[in-house]
C-alpha positions in Angstrom: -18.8 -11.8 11.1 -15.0 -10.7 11.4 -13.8 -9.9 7.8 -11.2 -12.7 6.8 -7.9 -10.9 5.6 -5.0 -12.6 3.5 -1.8 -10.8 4.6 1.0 -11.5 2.3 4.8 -11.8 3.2 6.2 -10.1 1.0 10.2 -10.7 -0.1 11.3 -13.9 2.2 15.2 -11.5 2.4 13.2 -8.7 4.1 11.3 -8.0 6.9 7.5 -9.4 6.2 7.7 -11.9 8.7 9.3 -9.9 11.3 6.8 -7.3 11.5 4.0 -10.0 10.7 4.9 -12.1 13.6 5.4 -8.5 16.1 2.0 -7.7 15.1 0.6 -10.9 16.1 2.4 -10.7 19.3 1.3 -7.1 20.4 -1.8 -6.6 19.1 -4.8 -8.3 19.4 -5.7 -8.9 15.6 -7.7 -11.4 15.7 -10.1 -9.2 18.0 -11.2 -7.2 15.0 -10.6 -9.8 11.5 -9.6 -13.3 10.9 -6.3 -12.8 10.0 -4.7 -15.5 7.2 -0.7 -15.2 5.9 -0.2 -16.1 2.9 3.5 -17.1 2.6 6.0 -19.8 3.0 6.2 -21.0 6.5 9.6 -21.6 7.0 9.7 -18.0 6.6 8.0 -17.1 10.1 9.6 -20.2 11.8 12.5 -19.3 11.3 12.0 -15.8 12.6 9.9 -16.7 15.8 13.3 -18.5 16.7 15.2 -15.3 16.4 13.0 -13.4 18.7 12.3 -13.5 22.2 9.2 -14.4 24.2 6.5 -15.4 21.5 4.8 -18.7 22.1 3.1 -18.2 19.0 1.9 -21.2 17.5 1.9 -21.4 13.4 -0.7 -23.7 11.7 -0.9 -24.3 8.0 -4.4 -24.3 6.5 -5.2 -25.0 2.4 -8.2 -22.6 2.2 -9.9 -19.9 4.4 -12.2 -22.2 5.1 -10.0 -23.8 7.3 -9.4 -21.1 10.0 -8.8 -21.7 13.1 -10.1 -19.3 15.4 -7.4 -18.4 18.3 -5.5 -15.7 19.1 -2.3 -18.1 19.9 -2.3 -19.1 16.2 -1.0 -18.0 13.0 -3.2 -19.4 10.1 -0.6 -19.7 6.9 -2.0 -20.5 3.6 1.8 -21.9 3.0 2.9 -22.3 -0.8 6.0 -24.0 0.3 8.3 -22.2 -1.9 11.2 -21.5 0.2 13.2 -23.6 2.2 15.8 -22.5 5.2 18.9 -23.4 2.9 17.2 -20.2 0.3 16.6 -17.7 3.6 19.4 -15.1 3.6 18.0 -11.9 5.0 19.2 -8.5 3.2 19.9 -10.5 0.1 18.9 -9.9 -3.6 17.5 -13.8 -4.6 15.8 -15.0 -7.4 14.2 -17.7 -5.2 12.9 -14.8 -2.9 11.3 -12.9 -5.5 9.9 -15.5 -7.3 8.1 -16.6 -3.8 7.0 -12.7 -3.2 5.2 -12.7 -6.6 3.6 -16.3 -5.9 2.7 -14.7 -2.8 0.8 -12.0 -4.4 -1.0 -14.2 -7.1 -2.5 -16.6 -4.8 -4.0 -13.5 -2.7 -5.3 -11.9 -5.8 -7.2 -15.5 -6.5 -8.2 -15.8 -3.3 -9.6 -12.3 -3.8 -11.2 -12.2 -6.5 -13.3 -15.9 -5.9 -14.0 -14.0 -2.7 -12.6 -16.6 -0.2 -10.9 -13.5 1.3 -12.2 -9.7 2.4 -9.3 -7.7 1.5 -5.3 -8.0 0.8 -2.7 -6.3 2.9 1.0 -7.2 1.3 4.3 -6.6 2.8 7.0 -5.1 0.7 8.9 -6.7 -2.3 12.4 -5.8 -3.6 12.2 -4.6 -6.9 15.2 -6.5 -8.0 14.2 -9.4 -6.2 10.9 -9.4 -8.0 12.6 -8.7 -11.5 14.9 -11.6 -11.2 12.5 -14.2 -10.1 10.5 -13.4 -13.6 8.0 -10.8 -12.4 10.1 -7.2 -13.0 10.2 -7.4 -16.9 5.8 -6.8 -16.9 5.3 -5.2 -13.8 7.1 -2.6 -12.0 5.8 -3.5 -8.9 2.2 -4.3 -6.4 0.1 -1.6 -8.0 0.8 -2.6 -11.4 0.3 -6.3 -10.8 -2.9 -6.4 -8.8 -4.2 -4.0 -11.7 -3.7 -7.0 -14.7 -4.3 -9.7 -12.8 -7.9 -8.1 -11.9 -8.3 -6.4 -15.2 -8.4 -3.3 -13.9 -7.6 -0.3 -16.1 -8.2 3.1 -14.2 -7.0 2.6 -10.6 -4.8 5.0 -8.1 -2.3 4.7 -4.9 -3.1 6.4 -2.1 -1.2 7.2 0.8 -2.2 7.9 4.2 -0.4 9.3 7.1 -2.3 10.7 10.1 -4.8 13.3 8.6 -3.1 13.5 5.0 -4.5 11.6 2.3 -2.4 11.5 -1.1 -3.4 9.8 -4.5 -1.0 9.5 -7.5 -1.4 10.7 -11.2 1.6 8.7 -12.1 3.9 6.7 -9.9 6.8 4.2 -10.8 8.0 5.4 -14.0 10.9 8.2 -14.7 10.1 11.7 -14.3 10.4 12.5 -17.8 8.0 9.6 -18.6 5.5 11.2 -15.9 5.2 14.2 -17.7 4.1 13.1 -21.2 1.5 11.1 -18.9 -0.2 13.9 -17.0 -2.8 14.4 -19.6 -6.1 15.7 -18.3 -7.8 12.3 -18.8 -6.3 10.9 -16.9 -5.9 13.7 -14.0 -9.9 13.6 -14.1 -9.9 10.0 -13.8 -7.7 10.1 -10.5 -10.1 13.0 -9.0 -13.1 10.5 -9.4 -11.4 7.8 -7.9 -9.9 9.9 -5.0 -13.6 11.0 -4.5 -15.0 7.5 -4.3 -12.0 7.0 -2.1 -12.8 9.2 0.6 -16.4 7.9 0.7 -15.1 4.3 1.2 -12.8 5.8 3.7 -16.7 7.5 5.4 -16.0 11.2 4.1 -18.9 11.9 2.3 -18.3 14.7 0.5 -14.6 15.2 0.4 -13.0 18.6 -0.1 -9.9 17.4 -3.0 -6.9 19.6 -3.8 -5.2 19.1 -6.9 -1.5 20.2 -6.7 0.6 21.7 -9.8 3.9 20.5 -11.3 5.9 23.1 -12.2 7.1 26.3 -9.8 4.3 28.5 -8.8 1.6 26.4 -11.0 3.8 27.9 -13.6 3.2 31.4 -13.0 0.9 31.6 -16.5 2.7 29.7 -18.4 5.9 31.1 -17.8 7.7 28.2 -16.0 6.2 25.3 -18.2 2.0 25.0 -19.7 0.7 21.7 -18.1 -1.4 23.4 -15.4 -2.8 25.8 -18.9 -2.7 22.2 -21.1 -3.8 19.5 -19.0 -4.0 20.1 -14.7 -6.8 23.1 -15.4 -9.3 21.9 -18.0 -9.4 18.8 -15.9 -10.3 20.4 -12.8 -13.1 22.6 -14.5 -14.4 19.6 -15.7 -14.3 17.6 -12.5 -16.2 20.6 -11.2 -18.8 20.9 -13.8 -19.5 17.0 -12.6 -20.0 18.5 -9.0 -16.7 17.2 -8.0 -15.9 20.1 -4.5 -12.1 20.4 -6.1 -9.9 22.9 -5.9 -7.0 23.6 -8.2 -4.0 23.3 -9.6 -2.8 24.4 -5.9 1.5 25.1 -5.6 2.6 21.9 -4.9 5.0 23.3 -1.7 2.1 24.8 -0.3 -0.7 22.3 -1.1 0.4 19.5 1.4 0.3 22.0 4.5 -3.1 22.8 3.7 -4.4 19.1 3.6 -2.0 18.8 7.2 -4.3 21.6 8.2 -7.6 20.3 7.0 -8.2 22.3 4.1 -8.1 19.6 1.7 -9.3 15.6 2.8 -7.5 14.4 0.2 -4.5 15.9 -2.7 -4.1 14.5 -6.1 0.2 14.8 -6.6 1.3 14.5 -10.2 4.0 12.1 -10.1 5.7 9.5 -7.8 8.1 11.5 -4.8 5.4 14.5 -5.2 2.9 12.5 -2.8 5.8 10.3 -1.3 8.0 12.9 0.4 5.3 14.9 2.2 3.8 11.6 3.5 6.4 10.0 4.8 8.3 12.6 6.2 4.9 12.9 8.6 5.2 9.3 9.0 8.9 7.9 9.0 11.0 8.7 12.2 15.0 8.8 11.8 17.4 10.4 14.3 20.4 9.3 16.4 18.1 8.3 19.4 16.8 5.3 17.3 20.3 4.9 15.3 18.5 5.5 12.1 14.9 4.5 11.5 12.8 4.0 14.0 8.7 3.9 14.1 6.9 3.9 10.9 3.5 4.8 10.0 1.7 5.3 7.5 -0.5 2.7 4.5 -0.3 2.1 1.0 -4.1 1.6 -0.5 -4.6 0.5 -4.1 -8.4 2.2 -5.1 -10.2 1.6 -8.3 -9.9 -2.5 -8.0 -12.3 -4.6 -7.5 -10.6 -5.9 -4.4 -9.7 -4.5 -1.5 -5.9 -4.1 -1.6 -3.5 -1.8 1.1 0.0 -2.1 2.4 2.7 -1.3 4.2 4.7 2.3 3.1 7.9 1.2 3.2 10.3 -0.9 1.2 12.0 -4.3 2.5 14.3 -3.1 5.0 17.3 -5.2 3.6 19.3 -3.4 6.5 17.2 -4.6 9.8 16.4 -7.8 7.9 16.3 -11.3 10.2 17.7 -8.4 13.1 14.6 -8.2 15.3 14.5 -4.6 14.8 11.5 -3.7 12.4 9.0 -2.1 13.1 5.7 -3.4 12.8 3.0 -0.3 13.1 2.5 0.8 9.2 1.7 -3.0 8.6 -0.9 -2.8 11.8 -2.3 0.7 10.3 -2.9 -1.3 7.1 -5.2 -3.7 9.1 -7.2 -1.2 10.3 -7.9 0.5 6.8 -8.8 -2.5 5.0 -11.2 -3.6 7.6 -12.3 0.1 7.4 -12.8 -0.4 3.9 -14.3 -3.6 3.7 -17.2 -2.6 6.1 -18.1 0.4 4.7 -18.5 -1.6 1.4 -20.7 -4.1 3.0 -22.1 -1.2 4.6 -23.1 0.4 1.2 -24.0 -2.4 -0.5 -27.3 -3.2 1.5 
């Protein structure tokens, strides 16, 4: 049986429904899941008028259950929270990031009483999100989908082509992410990049674990957290039978994943794993007039629901324009079916 996937919309003032709707028009998606939205449908009928030459047709169920199997048709779970008068793309709205976190708590039920297989959400504005009453507990996805399925030790991952990145820390300050790079918590993330890899069908995954300050700090002479914390939690992690390698220079680390020698790197803090990923997997130059194709997947592990995403933000810019791209959302289909059979696979 195809796995049944809830794909969220994300902020109404961005481009979710864009890319959603381009997916569904260029790819055959309903060939490998049962694919479900989980918006507001005045969202994507409003942007199947925009663009040109899709005869999509957009059905509203109440419940998986209800899915209608054709490839012509876009099941909506539709939580009628926005209306067309509330729709203005590239705009900061209350309304629109209230709906993006309603969005994102219905999937997470749906989840969790396992009605669905797996979650793939499109971006949310951070301001947006705050506004609408969501911001002042949670800075974002990760840290939602975390309390609302109880889950205390969990990691982002991001994957573009061959490189796999998981995060120590990620959206707090820099100053912050320091005082939280305890070893703890750094052997925590090496478990969980390990199982990662194994739901991802690596078996027994090579990990790098990269430094934070200059040269690994030289011995201690450009700053002690590889000697405090980033060491003893590798030996540890080794003494478990863990095959990791570490602290590694963090601006030579990332071209040796690139290159195979590591399947997966643990970065320290938010833009450590961020840059390196999606400078492989963002394109910009003058022939596209700025961005053009994006690649690359945001996956939540250490839940007990299959979560990944897009890797990019909401796009305020191309907004209700026709000009998204929709391939990182399409690459995030394919991961969290990847997932979600090798955990049926695994737990026979």
């Amino acid at each position: 049986m195809k796995p049944l996937i809830g794909i969220t919309l994300g902020d109404p003032a961005g481009i979710g429904s864009e890319i959603t709707i381009k997916m569904y028009a260029n790819e055959d998606i309903t060939s490998i899941c049962r694919p479900i939205v989980i918006g507001s449908k005045v969202c994507l009928e409003d942007i199947k008028a925009r663009l040109e030459n899709t005869t999509l047709q957009i059905k509203s169920i109440t419940n998986p259950e209800q899915y209608i199997e054709d490839s012509n048709i876009i099941n909506i779970i539709d939580l009628n929270n926005m209306t067309n008068e509330d729709l203005e793309y590239g705009k900061v709205s209350r309304k629109s990031g209230r709906a993006s976190g309603e969005y994102i708590e219905k999937a997470i039920n749906l989840a969790m009483d396992k009605k669905i297989d797996a979650i793939i959400t499109n971006p949310i504005h951070k301001e947006s999100f705050k506004s609408g009453g969501y911001g002042e507990k949670y800075a974002g996805h990760t840290e939602m989908l975390a309390d609302l399925t109880g889950t205390k030790d969990y990691t982002m991952m991001l994957v573009a082509e061959n490189l796999r990145i998981v995060h120590v820390t990620t959206h707090v300050s820099l100053r912050h992410a320091l005082d939280m790079m305890k070893k703890k918590r750094i052997l925590s993330v090496i478990k969980i990049a390990n199982e990662a890899c194994q739901e991802l069908g690596i078996k027994l995954p090579h990990i790098g674990v990269a430094g934070i300050n200059p040269h690994c700090g030289d011995g201690g002479m450009f700053g002690t957290e590889e000697i405090e914390e980033i060491i003893p939690a590798v030996e540890e992690a080794k003494a478990l039978g863990f095959n990791v390698t570490g602290p590694v220079p963090a601006d030579t680390v990332f071209a040796m994943a690139k290159g195979g020698g590591f399947d997966v790197v643990v970065a320290m803090y938010h833009d450590q794993g961020h840059i390196p990923c999606k400078t492989i997997g963002f394109q910009w130059g003058p022939e596209n007039k700025g961005w053009g194709a994006m690649r690359g997947v945001n996956i939540t592990f250490g839940l007990p629901i299959i979560r990944t995403s897009v890797d990019h933000g909401t796009a305020f810019g191309k907004a209700g324009k026709g000009k998204a791209d929709y391939h990182s959302l399409w690459d995030a289909v394919h991961y969290a079916i990847r997932i979600a059979a090798n955990r049926a696979k695994n737990s026979h």
